[in-house]
mmCIF file of the N, C-alpha and C atoms, coordinates in Angstrom:
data_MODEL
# 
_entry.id   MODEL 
# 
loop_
_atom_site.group_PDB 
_atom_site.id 
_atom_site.type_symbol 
_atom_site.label_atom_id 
_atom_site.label_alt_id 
_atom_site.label_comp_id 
_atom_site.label_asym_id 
_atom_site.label_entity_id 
_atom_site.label_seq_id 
_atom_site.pdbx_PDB_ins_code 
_atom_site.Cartn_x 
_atom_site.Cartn_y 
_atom_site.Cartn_z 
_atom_site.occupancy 
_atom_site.B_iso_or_equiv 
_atom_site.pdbx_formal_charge 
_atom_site.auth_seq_id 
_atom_site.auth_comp_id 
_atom_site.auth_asym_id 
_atom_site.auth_atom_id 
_atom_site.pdbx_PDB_model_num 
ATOM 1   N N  . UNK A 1 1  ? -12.464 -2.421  -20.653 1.00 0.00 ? 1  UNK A N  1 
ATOM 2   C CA . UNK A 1 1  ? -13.066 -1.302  -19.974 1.00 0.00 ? 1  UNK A CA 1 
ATOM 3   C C  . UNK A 1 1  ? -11.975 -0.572  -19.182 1.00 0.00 ? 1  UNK A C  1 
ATOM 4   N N  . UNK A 1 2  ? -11.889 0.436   -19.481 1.00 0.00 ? 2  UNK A N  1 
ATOM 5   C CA . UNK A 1 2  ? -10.630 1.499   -18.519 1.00 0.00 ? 2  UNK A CA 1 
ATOM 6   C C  . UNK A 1 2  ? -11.257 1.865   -17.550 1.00 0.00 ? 2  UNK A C  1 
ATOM 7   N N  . UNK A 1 3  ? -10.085 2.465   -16.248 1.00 0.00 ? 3  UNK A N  1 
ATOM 8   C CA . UNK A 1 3  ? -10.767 2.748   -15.296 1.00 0.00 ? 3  UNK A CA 1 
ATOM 9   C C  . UNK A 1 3  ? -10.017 4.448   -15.024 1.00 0.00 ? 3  UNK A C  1 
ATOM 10  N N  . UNK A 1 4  ? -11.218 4.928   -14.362 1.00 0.00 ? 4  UNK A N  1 
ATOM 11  C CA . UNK A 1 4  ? -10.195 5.936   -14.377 1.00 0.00 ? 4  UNK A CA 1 
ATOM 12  C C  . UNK A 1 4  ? -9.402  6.512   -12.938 1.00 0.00 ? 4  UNK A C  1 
ATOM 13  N N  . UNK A 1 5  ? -8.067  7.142   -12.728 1.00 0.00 ? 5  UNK A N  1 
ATOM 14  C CA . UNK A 1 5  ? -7.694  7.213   -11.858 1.00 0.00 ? 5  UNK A CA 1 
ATOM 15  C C  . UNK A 1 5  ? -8.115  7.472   -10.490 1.00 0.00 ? 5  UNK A C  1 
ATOM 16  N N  . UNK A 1 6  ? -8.904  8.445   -10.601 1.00 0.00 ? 6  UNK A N  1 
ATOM 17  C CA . UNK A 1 6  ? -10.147 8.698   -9.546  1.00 0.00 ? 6  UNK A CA 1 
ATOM 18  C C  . UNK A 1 6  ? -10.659 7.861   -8.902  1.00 0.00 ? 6  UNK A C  1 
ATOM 19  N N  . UNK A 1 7  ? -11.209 6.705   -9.688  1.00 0.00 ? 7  UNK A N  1 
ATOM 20  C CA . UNK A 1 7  ? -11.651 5.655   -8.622  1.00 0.00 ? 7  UNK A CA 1 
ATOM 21  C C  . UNK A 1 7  ? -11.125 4.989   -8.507  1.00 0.00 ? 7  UNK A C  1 
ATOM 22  N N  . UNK A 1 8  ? -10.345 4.413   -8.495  1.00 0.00 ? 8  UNK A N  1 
ATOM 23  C CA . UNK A 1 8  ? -9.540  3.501   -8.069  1.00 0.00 ? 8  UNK A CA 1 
ATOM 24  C C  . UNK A 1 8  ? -9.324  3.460   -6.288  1.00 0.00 ? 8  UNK A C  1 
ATOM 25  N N  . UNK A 1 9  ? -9.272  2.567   -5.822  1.00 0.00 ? 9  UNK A N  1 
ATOM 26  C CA . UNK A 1 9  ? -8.989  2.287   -4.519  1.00 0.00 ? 9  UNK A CA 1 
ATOM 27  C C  . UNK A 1 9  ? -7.917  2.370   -4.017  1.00 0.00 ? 9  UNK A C  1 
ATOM 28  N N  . UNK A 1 10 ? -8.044  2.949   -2.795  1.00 0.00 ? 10 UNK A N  1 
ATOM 29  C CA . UNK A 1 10 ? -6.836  3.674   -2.294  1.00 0.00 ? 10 UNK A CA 1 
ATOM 30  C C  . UNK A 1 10 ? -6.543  3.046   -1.008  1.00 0.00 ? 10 UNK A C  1 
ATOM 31  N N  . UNK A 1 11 ? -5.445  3.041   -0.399  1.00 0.00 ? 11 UNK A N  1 
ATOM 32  C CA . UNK A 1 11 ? -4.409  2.394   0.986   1.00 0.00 ? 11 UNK A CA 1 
ATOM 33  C C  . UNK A 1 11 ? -3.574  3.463   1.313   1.00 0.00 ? 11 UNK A C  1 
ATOM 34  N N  . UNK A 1 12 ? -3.379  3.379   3.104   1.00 0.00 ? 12 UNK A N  1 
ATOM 35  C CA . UNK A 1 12 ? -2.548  4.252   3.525   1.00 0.00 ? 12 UNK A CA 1 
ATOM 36  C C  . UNK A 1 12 ? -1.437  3.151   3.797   1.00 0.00 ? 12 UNK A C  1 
ATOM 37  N N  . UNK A 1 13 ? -0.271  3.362   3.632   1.00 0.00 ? 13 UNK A N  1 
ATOM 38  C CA . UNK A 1 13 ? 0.881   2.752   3.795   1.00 0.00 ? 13 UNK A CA 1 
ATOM 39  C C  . UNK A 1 13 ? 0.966   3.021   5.506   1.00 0.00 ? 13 UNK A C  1 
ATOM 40  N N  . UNK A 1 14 ? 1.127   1.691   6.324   1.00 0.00 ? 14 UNK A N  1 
ATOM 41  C CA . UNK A 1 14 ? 1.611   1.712   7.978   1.00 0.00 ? 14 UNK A CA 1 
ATOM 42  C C  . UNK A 1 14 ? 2.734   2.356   7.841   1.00 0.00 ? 14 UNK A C  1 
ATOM 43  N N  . UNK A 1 15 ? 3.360   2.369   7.082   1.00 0.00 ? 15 UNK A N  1 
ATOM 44  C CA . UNK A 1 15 ? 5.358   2.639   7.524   1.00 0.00 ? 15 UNK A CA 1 
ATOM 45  C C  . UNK A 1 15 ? 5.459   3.833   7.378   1.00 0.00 ? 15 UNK A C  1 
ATOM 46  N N  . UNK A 1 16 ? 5.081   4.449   5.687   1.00 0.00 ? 16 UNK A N  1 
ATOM 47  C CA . UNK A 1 16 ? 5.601   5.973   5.454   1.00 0.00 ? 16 UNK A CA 1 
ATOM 48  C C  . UNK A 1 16 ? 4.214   7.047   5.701   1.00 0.00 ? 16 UNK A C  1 
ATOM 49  N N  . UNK A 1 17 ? 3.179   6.332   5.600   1.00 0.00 ? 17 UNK A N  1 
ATOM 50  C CA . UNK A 1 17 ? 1.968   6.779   5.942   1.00 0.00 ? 17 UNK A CA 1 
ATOM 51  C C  . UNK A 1 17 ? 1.578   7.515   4.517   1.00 0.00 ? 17 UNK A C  1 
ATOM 52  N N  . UNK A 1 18 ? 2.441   7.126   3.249   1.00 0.00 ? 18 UNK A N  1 
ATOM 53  C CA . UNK A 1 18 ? 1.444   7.975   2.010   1.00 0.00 ? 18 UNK A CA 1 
ATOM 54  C C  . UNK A 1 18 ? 0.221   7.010   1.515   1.00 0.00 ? 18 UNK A C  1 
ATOM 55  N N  . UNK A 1 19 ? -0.282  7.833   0.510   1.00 0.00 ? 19 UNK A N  1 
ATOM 56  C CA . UNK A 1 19 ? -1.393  7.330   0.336   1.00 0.00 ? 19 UNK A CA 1 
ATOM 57  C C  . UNK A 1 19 ? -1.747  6.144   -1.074  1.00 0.00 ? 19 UNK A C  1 
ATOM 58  N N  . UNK A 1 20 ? -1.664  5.303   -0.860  1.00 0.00 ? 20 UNK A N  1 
ATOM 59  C CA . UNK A 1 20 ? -1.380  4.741   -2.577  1.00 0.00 ? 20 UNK A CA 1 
ATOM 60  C C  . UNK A 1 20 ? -2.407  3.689   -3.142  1.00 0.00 ? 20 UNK A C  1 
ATOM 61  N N  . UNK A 1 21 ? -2.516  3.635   -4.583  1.00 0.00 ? 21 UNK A N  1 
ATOM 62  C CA . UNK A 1 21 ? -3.584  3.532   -5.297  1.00 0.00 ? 21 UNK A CA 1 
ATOM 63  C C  . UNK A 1 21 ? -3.695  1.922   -5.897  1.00 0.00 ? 21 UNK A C  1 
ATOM 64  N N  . UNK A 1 22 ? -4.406  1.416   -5.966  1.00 0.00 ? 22 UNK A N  1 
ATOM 65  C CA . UNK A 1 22 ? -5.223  -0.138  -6.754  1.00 0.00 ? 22 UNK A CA 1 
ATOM 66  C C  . UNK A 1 22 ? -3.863  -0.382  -8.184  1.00 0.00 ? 22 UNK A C  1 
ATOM 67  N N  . UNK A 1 23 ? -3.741  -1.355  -8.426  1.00 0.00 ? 23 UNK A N  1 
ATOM 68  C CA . UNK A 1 23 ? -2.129  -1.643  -9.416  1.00 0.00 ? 23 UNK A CA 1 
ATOM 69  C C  . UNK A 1 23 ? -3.119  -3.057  -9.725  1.00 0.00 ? 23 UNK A C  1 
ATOM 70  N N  . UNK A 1 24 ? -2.565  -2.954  -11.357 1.00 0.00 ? 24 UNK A N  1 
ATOM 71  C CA . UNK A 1 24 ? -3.132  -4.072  -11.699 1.00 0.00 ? 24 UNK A CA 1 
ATOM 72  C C  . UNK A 1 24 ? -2.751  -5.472  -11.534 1.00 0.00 ? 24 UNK A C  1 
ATOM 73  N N  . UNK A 1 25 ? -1.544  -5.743  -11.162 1.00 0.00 ? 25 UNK A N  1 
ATOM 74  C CA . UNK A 1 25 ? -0.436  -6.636  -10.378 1.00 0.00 ? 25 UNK A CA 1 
ATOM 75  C C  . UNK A 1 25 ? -1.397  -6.890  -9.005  1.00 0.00 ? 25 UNK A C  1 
ATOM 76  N N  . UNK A 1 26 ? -1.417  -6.237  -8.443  1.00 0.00 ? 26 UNK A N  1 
ATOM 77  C CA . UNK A 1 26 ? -2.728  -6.333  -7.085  1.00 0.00 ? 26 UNK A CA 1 
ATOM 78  C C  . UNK A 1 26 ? -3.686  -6.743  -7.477  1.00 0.00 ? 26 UNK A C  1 
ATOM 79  N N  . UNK A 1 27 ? -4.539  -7.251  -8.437  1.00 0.00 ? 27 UNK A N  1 
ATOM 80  C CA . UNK A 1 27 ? -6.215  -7.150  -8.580  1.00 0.00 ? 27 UNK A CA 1 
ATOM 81  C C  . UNK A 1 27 ? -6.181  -8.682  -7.762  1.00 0.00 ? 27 UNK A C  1 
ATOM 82  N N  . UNK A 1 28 ? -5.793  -9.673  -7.880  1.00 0.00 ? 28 UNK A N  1 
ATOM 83  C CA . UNK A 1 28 ? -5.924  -10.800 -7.225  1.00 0.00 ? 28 UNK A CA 1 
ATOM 84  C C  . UNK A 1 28 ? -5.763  -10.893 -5.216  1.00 0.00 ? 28 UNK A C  1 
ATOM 85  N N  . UNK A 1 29 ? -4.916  -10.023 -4.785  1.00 0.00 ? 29 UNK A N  1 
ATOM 86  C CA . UNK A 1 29 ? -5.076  -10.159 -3.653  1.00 0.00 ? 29 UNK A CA 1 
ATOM 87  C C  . UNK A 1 29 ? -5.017  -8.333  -3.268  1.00 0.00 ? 29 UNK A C  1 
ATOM 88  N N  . UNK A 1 30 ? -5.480  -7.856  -3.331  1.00 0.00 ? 30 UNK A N  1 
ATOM 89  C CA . UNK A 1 30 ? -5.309  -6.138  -2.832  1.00 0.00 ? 30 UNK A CA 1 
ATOM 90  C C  . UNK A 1 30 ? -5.605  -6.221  -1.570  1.00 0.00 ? 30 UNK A C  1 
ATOM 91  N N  . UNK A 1 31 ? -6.705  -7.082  -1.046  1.00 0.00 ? 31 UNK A N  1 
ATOM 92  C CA . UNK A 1 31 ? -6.866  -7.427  0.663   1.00 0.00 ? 31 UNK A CA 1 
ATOM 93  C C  . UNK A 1 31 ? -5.738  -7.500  1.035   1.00 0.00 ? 31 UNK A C  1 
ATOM 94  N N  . UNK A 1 32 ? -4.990  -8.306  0.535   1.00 0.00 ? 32 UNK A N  1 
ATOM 95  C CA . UNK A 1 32 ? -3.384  -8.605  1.259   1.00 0.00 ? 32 UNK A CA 1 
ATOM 96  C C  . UNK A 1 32 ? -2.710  -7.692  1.099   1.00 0.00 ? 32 UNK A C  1 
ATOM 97  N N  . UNK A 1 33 ? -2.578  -6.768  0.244   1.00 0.00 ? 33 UNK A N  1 
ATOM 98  C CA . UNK A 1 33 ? -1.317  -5.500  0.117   1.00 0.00 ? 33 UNK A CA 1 
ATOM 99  C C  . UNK A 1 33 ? -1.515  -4.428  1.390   1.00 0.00 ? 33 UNK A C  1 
ATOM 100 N N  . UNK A 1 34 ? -0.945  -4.477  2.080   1.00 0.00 ? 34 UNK A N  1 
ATOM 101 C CA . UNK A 1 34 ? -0.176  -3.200  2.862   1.00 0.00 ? 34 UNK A CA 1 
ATOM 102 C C  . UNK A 1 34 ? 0.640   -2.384  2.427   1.00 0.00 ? 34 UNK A C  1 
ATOM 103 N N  . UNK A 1 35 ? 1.569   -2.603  1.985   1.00 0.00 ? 35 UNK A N  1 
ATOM 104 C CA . UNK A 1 35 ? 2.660   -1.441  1.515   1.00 0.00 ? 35 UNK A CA 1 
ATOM 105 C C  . UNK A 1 35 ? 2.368   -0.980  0.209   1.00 0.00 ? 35 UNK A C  1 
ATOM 106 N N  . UNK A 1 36 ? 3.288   -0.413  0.367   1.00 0.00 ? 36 UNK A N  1 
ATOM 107 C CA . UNK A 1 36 ? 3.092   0.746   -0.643  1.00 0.00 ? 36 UNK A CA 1 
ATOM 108 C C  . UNK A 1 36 ? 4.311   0.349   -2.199  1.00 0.00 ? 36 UNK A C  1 
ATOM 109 N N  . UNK A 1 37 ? 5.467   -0.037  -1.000  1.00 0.00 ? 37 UNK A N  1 
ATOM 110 C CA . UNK A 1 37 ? 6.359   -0.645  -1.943  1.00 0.00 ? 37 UNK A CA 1 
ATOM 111 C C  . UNK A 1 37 ? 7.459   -1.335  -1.067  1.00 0.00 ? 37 UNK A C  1 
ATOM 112 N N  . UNK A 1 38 ? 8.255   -2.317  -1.808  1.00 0.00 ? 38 UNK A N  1 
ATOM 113 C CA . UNK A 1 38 ? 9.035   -3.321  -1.563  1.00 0.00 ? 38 UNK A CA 1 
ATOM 114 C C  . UNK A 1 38 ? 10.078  -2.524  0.284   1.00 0.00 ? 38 UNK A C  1 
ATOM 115 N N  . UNK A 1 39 ? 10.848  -1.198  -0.686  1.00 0.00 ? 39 UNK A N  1 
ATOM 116 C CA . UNK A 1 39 ? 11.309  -1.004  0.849   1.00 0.00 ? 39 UNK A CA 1 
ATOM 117 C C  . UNK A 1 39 ? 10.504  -0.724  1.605   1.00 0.00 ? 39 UNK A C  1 
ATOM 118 N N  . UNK A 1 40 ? 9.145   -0.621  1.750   1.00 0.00 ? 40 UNK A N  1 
ATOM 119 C CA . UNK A 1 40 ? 8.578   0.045   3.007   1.00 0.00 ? 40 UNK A CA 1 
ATOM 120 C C  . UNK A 1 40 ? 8.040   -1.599  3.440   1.00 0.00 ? 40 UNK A C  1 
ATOM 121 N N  . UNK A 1 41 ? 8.426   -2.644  3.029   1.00 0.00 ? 41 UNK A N  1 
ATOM 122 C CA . UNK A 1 41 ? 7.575   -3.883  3.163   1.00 0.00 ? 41 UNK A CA 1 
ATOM 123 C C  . UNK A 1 41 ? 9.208   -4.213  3.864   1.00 0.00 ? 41 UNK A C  1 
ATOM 124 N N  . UNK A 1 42 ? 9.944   -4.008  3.583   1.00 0.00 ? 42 UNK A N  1 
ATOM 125 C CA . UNK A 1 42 ? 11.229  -4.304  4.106   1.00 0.00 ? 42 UNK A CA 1 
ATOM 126 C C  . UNK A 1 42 ? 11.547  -3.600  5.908   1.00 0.00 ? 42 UNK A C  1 
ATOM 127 N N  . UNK A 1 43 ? 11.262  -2.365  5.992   1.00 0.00 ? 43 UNK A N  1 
ATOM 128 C CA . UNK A 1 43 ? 11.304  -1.400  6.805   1.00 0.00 ? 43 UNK A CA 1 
ATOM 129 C C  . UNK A 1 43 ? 10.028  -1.638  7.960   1.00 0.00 ? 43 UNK A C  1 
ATOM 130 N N  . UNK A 1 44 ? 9.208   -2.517  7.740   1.00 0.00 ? 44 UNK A N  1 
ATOM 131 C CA . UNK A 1 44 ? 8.043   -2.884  8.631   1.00 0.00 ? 44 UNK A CA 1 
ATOM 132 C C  . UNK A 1 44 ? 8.367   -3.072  9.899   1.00 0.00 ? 44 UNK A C  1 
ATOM 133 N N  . UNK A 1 45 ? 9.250   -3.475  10.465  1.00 0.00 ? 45 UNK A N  1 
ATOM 134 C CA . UNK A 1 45 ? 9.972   -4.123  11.786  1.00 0.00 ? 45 UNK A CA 1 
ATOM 135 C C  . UNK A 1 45 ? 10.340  -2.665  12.477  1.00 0.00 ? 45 UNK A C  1 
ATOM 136 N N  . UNK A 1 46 ? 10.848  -1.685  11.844  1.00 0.00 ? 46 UNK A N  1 
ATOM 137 C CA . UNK A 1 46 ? 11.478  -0.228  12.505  1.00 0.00 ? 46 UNK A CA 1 
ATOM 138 C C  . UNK A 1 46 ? 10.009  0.752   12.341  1.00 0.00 ? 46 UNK A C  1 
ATOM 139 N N  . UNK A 1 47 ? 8.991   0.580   11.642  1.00 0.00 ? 47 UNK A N  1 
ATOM 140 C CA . UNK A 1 47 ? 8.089   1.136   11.965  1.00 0.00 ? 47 UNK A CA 1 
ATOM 141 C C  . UNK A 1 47 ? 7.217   1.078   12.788  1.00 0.00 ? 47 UNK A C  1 
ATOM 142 N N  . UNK A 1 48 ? 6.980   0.174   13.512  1.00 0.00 ? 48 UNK A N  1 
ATOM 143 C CA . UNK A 1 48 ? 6.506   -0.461  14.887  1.00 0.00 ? 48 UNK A CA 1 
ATOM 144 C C  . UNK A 1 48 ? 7.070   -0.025  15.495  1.00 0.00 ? 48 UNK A C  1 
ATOM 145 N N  . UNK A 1 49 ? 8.667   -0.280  15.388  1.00 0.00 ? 49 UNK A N  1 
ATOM 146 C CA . UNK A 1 49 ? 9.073   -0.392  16.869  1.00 0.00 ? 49 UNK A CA 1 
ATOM 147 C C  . UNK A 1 49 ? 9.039   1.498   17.102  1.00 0.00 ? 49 UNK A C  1 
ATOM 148 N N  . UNK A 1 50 ? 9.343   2.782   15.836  1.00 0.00 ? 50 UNK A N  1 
ATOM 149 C CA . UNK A 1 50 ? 8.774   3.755   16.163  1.00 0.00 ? 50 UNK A CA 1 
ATOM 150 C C  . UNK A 1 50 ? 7.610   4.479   17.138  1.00 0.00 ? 50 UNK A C  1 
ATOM 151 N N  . UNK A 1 51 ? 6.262   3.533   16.905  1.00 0.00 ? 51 UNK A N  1 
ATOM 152 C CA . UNK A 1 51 ? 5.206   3.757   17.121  1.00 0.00 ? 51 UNK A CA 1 
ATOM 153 C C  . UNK A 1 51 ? 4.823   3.483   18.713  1.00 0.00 ? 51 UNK A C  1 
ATOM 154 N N  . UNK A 1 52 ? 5.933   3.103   19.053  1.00 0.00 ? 52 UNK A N  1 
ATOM 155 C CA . UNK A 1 52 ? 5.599   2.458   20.897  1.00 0.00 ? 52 UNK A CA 1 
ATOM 156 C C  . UNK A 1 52 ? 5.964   3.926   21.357  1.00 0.00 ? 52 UNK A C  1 
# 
């Protein structure tokens, strides 16, 4: 069954703040995904400390 892009579930990234979409690599834990991608999962520590 395909899905189509539209629905797919969507996340705002904490770090860069874009908006990004359900990956089939994710279907097992998507609760757990925050980022968006590897450097912004890297960069987590300087985006906080931005936000103070």
């Amino acid at each position: 069954m395909a899905q189509h892009k539209l629905t797919l579930p969507q996340k705002r990234c904490p770090v860069c703040g874009l908006m990004f979409s359900w990956r089939k690599k994710w279907q097992r834990n998507w609760d757990s995904v925050l980022y968006c991608s590897e450097r912004c999962r890297r960069h987590k520590a300087t985006a906080s400390e931005h936000n103070r």
